[in-house]
Biopython code that builds the backbone (N, CA, C, O; Angstrom):
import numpy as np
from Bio.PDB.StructureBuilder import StructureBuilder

atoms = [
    (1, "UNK", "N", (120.936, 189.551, 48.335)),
    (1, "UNK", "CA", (120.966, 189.148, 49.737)),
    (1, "UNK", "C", (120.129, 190.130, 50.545)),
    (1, "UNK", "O", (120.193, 191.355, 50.448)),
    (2, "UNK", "N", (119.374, 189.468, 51.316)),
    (2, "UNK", "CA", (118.009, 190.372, 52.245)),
    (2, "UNK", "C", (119.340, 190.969, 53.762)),
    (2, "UNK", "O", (120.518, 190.722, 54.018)),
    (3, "UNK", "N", (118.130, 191.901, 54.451)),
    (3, "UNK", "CA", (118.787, 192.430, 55.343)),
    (3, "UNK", "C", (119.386, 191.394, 56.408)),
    (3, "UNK", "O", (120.507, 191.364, 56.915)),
    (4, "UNK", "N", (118.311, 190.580, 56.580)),
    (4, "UNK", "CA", (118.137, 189.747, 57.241)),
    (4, "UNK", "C", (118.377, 188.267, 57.138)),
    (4, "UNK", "O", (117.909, 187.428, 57.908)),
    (5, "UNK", "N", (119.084, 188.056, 56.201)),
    (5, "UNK", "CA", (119.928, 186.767, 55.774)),
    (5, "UNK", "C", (120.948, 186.372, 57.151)),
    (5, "UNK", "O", (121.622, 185.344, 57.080)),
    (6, "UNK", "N", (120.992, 186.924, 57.942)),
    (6, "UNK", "CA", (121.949, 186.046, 59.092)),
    (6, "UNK", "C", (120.845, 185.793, 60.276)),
    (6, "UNK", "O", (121.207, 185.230, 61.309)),
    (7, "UNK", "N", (119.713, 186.150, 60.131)),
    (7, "UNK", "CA", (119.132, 185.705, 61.249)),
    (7, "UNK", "C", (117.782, 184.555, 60.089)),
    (7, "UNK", "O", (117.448, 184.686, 58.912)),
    (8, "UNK", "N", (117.397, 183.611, 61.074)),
    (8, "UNK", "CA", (117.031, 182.648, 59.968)),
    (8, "UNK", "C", (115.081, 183.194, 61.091)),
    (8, "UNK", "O", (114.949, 182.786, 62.245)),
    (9, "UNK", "N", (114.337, 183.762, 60.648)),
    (9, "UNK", "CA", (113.095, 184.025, 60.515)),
    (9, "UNK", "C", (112.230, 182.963, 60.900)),
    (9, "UNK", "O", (111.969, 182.629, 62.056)),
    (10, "UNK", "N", (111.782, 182.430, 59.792)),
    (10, "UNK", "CA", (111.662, 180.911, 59.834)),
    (10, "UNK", "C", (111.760, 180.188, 60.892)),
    (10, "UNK", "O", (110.855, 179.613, 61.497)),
    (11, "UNK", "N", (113.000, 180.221, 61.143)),
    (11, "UNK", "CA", (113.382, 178.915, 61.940)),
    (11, "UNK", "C", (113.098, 179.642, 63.990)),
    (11, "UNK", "O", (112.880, 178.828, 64.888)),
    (12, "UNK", "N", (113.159, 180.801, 64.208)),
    (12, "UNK", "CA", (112.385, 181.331, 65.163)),
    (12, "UNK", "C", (111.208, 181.308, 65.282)),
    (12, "UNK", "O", (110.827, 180.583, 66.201)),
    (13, "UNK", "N", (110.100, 182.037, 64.471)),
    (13, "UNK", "CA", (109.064, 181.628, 64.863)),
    (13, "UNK", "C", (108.209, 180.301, 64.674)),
    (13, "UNK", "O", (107.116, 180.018, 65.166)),
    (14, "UNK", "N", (108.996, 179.597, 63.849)),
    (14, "UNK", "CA", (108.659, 177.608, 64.001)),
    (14, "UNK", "C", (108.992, 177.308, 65.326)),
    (14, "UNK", "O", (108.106, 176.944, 66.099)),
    (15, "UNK", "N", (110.241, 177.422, 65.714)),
    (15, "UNK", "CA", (110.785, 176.690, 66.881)),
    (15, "UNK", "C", (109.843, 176.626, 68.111)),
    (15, "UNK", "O", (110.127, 175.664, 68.825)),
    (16, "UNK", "N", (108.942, 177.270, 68.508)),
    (16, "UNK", "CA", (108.094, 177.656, 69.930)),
    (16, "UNK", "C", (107.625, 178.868, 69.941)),
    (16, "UNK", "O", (107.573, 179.763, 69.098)),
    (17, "UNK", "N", (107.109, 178.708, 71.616)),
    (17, "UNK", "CA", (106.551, 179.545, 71.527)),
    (17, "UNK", "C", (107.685, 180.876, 72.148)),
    (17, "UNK", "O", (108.742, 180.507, 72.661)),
    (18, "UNK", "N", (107.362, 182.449, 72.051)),
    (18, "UNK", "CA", (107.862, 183.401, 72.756)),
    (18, "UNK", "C", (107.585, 183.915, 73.640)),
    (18, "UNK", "O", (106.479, 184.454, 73.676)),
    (19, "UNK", "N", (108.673, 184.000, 75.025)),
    (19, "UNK", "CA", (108.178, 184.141, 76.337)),
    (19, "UNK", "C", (108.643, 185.567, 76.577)),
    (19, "UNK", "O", (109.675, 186.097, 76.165)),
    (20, "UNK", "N", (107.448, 186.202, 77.504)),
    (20, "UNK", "CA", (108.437, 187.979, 77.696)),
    (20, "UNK", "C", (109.369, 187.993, 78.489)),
    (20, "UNK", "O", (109.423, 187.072, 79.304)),
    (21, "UNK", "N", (110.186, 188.822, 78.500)),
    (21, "UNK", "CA", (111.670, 188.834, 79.345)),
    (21, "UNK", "C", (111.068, 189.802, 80.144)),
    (21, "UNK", "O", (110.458, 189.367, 81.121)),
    (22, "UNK", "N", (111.091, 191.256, 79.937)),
    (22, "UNK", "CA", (111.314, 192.349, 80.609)),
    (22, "UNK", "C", (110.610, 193.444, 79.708)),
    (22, "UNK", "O", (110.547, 193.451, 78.478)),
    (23, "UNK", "N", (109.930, 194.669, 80.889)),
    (23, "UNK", "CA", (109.674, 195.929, 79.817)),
    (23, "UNK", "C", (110.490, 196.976, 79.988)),
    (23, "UNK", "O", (111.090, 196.969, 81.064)),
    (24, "UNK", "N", (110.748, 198.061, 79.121)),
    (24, "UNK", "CA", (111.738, 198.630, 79.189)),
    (24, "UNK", "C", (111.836, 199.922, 78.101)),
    (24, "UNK", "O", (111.728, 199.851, 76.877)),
    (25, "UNK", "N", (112.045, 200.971, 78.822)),
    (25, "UNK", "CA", (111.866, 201.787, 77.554)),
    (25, "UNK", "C", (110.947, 202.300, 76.569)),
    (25, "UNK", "O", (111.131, 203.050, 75.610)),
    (26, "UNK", "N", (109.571, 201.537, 77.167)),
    (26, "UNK", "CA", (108.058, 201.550, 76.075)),
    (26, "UNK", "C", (107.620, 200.602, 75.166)),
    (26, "UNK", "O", (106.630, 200.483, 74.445)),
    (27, "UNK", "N", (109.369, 199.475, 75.558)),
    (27, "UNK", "CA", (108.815, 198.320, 75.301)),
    (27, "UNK", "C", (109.307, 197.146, 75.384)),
    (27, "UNK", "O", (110.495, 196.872, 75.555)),
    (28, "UNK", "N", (107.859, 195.948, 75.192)),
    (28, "UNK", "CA", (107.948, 194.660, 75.989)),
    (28, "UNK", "C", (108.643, 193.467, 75.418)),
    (28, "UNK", "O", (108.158, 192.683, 74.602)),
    (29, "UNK", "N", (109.555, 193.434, 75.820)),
    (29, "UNK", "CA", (110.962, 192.083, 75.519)),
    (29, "UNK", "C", (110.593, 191.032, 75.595)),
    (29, "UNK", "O", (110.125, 190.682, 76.679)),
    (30, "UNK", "N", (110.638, 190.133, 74.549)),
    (30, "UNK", "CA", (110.375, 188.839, 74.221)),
    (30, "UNK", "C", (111.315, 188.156, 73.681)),
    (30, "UNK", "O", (111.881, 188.593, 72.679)),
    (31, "UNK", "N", (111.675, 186.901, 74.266)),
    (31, "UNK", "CA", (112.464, 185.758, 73.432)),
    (31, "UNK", "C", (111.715, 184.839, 72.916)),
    (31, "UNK", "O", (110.603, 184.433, 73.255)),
    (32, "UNK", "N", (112.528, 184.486, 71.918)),
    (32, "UNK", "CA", (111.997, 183.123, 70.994)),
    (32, "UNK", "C", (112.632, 182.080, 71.469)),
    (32, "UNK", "O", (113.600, 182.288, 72.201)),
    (33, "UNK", "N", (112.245, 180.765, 71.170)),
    (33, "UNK", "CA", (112.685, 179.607, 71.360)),
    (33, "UNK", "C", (113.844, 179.534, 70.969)),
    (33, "UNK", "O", (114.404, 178.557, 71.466)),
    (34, "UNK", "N", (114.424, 180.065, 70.359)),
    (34, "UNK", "CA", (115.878, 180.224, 69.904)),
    (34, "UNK", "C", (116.850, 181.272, 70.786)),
    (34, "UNK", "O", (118.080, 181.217, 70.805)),
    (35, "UNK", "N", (116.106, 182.139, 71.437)),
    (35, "UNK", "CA", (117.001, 182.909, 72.113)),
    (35, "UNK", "C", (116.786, 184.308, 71.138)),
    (35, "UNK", "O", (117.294, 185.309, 71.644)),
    (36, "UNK", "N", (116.449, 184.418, 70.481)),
    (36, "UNK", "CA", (116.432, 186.301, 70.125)),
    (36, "UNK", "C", (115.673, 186.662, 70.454)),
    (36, "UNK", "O", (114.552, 186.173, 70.312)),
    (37, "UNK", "N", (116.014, 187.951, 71.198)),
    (37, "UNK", "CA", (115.333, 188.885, 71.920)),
    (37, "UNK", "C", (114.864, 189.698, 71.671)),
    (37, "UNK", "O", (115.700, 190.600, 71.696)),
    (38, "UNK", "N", (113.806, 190.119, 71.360)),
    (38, "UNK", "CA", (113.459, 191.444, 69.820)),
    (38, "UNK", "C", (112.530, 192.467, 71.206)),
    (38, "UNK", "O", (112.362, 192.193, 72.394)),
    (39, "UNK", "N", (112.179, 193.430, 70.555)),
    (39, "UNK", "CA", (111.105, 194.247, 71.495)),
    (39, "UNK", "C", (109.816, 194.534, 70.431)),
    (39, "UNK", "O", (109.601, 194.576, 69.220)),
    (40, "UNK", "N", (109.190, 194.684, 71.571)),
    (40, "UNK", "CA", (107.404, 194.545, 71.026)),
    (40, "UNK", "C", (106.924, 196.551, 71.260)),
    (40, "UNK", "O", (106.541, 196.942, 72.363)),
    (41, "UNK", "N", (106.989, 197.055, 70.639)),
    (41, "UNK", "CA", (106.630, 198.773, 71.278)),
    (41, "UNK", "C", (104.982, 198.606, 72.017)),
    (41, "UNK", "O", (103.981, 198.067, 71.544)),
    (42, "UNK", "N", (105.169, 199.255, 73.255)),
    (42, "UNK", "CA", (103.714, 199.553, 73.539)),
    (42, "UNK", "C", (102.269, 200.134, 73.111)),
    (42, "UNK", "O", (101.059, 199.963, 73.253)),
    (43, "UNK", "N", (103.525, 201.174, 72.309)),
    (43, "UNK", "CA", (102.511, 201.621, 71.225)),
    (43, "UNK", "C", (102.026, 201.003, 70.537)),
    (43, "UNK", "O", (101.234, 201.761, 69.979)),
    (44, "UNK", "N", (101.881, 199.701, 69.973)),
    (44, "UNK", "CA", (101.470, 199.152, 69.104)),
    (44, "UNK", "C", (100.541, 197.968, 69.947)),
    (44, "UNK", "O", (100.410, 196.820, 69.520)),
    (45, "UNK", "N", (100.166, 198.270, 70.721)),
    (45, "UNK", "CA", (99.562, 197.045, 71.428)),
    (45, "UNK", "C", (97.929, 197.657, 71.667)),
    (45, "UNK", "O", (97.206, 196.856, 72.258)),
    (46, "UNK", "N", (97.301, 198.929, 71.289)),
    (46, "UNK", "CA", (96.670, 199.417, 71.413)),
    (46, "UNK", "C", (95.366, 198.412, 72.573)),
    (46, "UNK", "O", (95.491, 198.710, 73.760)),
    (47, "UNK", "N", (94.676, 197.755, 72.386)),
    (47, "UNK", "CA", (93.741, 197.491, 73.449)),
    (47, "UNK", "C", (93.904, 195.864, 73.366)),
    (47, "UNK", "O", (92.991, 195.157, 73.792)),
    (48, "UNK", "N", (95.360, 195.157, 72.679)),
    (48, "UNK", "CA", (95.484, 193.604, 72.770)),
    (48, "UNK", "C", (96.131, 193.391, 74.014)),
    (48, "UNK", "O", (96.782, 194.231, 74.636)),
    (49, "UNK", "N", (95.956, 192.459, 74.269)),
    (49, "UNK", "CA", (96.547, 191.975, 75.069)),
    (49, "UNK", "C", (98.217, 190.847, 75.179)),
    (49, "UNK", "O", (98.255, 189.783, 74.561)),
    (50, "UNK", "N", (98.987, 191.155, 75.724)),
    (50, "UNK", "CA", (100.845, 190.114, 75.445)),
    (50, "UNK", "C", (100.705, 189.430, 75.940)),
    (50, "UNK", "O", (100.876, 190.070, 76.977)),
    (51, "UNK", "N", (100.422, 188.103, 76.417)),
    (51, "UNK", "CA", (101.134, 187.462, 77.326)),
    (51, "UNK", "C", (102.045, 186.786, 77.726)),
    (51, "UNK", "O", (102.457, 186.098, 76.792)),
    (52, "UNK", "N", (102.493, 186.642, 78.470)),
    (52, "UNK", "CA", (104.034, 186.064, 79.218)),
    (52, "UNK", "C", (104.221, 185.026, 78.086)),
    (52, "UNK", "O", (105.385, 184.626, 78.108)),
    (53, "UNK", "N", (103.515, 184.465, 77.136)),
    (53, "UNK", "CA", (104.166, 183.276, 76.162)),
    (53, "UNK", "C", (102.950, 183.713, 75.165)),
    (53, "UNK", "O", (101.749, 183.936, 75.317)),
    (54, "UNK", "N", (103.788, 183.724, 74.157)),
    (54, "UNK", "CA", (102.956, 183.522, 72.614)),
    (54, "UNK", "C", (103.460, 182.949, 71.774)),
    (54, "UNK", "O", (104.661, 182.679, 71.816)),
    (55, "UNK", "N", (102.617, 182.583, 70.703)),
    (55, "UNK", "CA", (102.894, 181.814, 69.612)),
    (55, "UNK", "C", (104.087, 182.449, 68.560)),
    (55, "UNK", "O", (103.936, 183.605, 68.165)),
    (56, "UNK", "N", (105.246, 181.677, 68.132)),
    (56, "UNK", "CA", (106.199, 182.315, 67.639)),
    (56, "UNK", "C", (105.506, 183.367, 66.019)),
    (56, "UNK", "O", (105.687, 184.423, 65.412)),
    (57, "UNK", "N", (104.910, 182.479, 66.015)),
    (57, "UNK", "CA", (104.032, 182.833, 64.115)),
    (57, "UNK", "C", (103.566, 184.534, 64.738)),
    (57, "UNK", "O", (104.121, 185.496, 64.207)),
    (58, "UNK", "N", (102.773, 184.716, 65.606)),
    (58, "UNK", "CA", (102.479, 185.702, 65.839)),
    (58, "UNK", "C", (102.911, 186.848, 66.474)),
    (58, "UNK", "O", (102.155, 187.672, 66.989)),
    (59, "UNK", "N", (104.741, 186.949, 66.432)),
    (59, "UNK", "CA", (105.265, 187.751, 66.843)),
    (59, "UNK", "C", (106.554, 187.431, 65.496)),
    (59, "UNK", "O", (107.730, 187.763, 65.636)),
    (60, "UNK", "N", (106.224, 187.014, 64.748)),
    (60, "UNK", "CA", (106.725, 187.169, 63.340)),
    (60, "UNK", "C", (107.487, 188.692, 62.877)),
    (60, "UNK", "O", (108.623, 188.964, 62.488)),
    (61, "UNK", "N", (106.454, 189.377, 63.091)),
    (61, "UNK", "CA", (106.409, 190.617, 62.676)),
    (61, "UNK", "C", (107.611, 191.565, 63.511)),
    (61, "UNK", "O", (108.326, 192.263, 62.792)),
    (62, "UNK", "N", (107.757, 191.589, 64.441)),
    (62, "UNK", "CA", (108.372, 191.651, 65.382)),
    (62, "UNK", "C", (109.939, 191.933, 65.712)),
    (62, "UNK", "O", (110.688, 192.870, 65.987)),
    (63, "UNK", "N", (109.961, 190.072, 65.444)),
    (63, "UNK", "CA", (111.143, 189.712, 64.713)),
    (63, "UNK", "C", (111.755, 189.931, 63.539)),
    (63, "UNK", "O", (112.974, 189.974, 63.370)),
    (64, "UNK", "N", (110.890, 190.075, 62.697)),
    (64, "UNK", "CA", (111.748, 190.429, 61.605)),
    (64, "UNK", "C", (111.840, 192.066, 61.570)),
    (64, "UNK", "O", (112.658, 192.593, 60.817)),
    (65, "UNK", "N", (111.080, 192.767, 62.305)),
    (65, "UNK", "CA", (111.341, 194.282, 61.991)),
    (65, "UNK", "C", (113.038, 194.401, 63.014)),
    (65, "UNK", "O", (113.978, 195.047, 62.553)),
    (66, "UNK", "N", (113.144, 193.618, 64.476)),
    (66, "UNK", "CA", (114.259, 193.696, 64.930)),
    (66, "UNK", "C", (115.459, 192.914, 64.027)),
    (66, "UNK", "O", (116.492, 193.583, 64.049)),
    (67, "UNK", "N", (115.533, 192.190, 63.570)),
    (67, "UNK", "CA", (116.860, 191.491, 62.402)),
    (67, "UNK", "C", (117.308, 192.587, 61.749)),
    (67, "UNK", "O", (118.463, 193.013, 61.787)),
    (68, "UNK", "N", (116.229, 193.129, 61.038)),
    (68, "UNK", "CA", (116.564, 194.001, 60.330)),
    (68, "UNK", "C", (117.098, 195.067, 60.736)),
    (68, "UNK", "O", (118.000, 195.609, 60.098)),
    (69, "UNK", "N", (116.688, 195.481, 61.721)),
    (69, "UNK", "CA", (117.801, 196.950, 62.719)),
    (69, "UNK", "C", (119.050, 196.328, 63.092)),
    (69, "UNK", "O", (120.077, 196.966, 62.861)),
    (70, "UNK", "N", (119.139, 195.129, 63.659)),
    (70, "UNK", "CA", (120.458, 194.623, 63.738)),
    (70, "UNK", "C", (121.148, 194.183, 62.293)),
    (70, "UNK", "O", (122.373, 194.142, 62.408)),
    (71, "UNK", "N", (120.806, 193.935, 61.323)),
    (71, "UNK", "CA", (121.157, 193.970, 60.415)),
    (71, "UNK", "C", (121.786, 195.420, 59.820)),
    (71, "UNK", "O", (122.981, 195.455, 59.529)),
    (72, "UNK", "N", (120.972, 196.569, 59.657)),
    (72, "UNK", "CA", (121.493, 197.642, 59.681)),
    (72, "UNK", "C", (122.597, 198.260, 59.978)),
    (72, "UNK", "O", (123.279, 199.081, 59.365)),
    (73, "UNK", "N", (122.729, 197.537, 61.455)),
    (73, "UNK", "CA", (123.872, 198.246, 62.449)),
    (73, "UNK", "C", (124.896, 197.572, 61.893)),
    (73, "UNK", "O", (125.817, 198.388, 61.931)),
    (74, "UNK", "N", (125.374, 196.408, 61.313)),
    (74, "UNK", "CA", (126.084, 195.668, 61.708)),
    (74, "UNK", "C", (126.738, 196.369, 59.838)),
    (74, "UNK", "O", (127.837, 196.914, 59.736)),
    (75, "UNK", "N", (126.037, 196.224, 58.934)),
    (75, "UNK", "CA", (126.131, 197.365, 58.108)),
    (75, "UNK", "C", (126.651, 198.325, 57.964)),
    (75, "UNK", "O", (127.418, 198.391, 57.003)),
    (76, "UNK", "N", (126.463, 199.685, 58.965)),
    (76, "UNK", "CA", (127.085, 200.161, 58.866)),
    (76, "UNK", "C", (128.373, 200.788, 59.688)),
    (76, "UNK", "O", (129.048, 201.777, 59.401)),
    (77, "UNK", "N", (128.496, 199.833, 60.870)),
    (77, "UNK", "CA", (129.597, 199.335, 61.303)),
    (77, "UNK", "C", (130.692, 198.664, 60.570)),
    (77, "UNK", "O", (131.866, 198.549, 60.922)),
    (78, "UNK", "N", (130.012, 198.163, 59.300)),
    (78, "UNK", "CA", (131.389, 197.089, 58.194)),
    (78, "UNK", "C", (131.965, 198.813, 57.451)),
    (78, "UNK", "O", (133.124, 199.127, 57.178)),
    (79, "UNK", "N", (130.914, 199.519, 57.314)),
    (79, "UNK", "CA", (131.220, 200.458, 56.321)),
    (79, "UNK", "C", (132.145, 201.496, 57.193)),
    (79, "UNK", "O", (133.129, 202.087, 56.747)),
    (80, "UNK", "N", (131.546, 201.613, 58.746)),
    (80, "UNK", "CA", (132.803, 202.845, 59.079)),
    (80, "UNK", "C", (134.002, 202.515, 58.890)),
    (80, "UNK", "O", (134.807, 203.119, 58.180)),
    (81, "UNK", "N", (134.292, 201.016, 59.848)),
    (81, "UNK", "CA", (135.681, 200.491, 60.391)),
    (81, "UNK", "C", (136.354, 200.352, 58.508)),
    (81, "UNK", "O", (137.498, 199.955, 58.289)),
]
sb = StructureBuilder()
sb.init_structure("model")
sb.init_model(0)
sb.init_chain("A")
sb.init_seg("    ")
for serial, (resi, resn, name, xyz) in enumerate(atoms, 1):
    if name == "N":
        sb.init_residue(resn, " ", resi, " ")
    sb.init_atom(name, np.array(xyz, "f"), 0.0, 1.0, " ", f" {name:<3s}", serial, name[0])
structure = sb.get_structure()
């Protein structure tokens, strides 16, 4: 079982496109057509450009690096309690 077996990948960046929410912290908040909210770091945006809506395929990356931190947490939250 992957980290990321409760969030379905796939089925986010198929669904639409991703619109930005908010920046925050160094970095820029985006939802998917589904509603998950992942963050984009600024640092990594070196001379591209975000805009207010992108293609879900191309914030792929994104998403799955955030599942996986929430995946993590949720991890080792089963393991303290």
């Amino acid at each position: 079982m992957s980290a990321v077996d409760n969030i379905d990948i796939k089925a986010h960046v198929t669904a639409g496109p991703c619109v930005f929410v908010r920046a925050k912290a160094g970095n820029l908040w985006y939802r998917s057509a589904l509603g998950f909210e992942f963050p984009v770091p600024m640092s990594d945006m070196g001379d591209a450009t975000f805009d207010a809506e992108i293609k879900g395929m191309m914030m792929m990356r994104y998403i799955r690096k955030h599942a996986e931190v929430i995946a993590r947490e949720r991890q080792q939250q089963a393991t303290a309690a």
